[in-house]
C-alpha positions as YAML, in Angstrom:
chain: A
units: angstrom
residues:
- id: 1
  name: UNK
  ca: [0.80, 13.36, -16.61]
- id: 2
  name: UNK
  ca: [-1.75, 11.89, -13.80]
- id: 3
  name: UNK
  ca: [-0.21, 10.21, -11.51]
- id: 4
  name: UNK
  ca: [-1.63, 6.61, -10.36]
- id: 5
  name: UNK
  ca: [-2.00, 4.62, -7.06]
- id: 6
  name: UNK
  ca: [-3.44, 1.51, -6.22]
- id: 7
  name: UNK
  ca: [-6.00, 0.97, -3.60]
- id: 8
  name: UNK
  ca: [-6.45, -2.08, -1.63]
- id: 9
  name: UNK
  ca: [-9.88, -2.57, 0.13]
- id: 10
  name: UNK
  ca: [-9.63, -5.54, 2.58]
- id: 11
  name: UNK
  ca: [-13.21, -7.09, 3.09]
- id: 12
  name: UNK
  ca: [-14.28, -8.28, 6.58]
- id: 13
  name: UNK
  ca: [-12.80, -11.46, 6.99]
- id: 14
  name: UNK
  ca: [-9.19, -9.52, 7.18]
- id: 15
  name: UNK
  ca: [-8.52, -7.71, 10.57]
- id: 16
  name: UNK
  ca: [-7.54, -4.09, 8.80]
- id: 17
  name: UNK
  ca: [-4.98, -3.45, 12.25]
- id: 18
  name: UNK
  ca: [-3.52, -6.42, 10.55]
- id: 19
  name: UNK
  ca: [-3.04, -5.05, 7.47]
- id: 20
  name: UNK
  ca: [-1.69, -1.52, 8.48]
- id: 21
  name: UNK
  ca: [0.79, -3.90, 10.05]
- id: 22
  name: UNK
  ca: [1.47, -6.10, 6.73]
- id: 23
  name: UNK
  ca: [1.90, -2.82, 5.18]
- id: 24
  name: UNK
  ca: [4.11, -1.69, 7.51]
- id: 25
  name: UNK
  ca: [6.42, -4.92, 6.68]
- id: 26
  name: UNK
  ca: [6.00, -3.76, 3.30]
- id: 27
  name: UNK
  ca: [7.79, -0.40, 4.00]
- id: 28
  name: UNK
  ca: [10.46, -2.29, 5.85]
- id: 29
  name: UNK
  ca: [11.49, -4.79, 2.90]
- id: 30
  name: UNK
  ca: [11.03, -1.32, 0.45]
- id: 31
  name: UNK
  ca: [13.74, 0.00, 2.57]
- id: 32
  name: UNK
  ca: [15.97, -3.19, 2.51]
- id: 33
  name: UNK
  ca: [16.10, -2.80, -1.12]
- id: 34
  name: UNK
  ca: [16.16, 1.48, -1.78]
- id: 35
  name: UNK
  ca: [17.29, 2.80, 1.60]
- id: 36
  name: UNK
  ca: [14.98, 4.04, 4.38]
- id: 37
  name: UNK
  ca: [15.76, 7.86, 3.02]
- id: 38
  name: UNK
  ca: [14.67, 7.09, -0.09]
- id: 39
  name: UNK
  ca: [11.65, 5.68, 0.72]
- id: 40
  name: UNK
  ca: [10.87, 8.46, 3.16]
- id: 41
  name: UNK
  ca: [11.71, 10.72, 0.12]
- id: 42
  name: UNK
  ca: [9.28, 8.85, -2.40]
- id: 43
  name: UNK
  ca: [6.94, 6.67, -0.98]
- id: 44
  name: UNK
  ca: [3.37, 8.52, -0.70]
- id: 45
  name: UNK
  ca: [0.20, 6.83, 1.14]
- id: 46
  name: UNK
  ca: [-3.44, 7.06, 2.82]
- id: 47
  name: UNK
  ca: [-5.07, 4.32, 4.82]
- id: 48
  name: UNK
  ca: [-8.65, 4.59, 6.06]
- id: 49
  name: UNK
  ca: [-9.74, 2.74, 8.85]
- id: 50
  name: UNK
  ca: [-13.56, 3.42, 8.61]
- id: 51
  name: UNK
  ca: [-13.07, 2.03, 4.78]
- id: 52
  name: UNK
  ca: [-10.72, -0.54, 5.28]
- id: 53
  name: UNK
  ca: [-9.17, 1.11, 2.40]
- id: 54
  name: UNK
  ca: [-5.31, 1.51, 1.77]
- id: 55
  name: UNK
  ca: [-4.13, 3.75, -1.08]
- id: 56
  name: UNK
  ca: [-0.38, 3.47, -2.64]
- id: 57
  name: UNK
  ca: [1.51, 5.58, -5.15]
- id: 58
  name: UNK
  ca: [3.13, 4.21, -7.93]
- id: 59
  name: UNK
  ca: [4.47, 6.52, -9.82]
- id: 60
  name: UNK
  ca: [8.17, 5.76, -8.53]
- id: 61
  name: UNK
  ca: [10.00, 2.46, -8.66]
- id: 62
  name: UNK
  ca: [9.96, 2.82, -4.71]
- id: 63
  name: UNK
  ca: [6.07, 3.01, -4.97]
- id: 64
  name: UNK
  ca: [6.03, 0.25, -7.50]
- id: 65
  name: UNK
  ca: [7.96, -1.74, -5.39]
- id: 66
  name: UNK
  ca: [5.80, -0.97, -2.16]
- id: 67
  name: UNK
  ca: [2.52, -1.90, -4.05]
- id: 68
  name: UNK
  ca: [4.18, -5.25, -5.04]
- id: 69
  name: UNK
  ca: [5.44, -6.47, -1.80]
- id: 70
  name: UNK
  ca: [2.38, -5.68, -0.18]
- id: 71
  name: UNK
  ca: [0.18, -7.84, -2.43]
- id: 72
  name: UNK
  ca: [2.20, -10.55, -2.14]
- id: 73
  name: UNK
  ca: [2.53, -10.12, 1.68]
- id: 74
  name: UNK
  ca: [-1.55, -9.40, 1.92]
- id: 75
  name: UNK
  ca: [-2.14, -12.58, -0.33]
- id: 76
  name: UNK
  ca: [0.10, -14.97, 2.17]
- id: 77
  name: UNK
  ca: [-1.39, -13.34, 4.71]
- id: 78
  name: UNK
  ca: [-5.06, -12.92, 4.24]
- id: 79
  name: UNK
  ca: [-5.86, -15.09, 0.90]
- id: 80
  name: UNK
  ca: [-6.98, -13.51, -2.78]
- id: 81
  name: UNK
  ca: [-10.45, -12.87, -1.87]
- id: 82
  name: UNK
  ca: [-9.83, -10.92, 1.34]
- id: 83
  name: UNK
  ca: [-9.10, -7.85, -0.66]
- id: 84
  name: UNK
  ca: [-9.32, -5.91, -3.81]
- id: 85
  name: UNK
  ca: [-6.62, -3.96, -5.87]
- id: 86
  name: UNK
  ca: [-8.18, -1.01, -8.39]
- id: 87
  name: UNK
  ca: [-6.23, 1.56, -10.00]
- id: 88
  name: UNK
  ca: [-6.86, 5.03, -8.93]
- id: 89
  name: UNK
  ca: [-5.31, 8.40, -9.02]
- id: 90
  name: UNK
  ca: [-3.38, 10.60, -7.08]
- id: 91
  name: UNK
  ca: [-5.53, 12.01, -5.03]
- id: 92
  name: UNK
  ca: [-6.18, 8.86, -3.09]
- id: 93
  name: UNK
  ca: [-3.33, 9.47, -1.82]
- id: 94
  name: UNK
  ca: [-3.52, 13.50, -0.97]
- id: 95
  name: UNK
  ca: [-3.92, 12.93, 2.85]
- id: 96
  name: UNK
  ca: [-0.98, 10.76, 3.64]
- id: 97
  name: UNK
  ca: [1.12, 12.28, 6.30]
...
């Protein structure tokens, strides 16, 4: 079975150092609700800069829960039409580290 992540693509108006760090606020309320070892365990991603992309996993409920927070967070923070949401597959996601 394929395995599916989401990928954000913030347009200009959003400052993309801003949204690594939304993201990263993400990770920390993912870890207030599964642990930080299990979300160091599960939770697979790739950001890149020069596309203003971000790709998430979400083929765990630690993924699923990753990819919600940070739309709501990215919403508040940056409105609907600063970004985009498309379903992709794993290897989006390939060169996390």
């Amino acid at each position: 079975m394929a395995k599916m992540a989401y990928r954000y693509c913030f347009n200009t108006d959003a400052d993309f150092a801003e949204a690594l760090n939304t993201f990263d606020l993400a990770v920390i309320a993912t870890e207030a609700i599964y642990g930080e070892a299990r979300v160091r365990l599960e939770l697979r991603f790739a950001s890149k800069p020069e596309t203003r992309r971000i790709a998430i996993r979400c083929d765990t409920e630690v993924g699923t829960a990753a990819n919600l927070l940070f739309t709501k967070l990215s919403t508040v923070e940056f409105g609907m039409d600063s970004f985009t949401v498309d379903s992709v597959d794993e290897q989006e996601t390939d060169s996390a580290t």
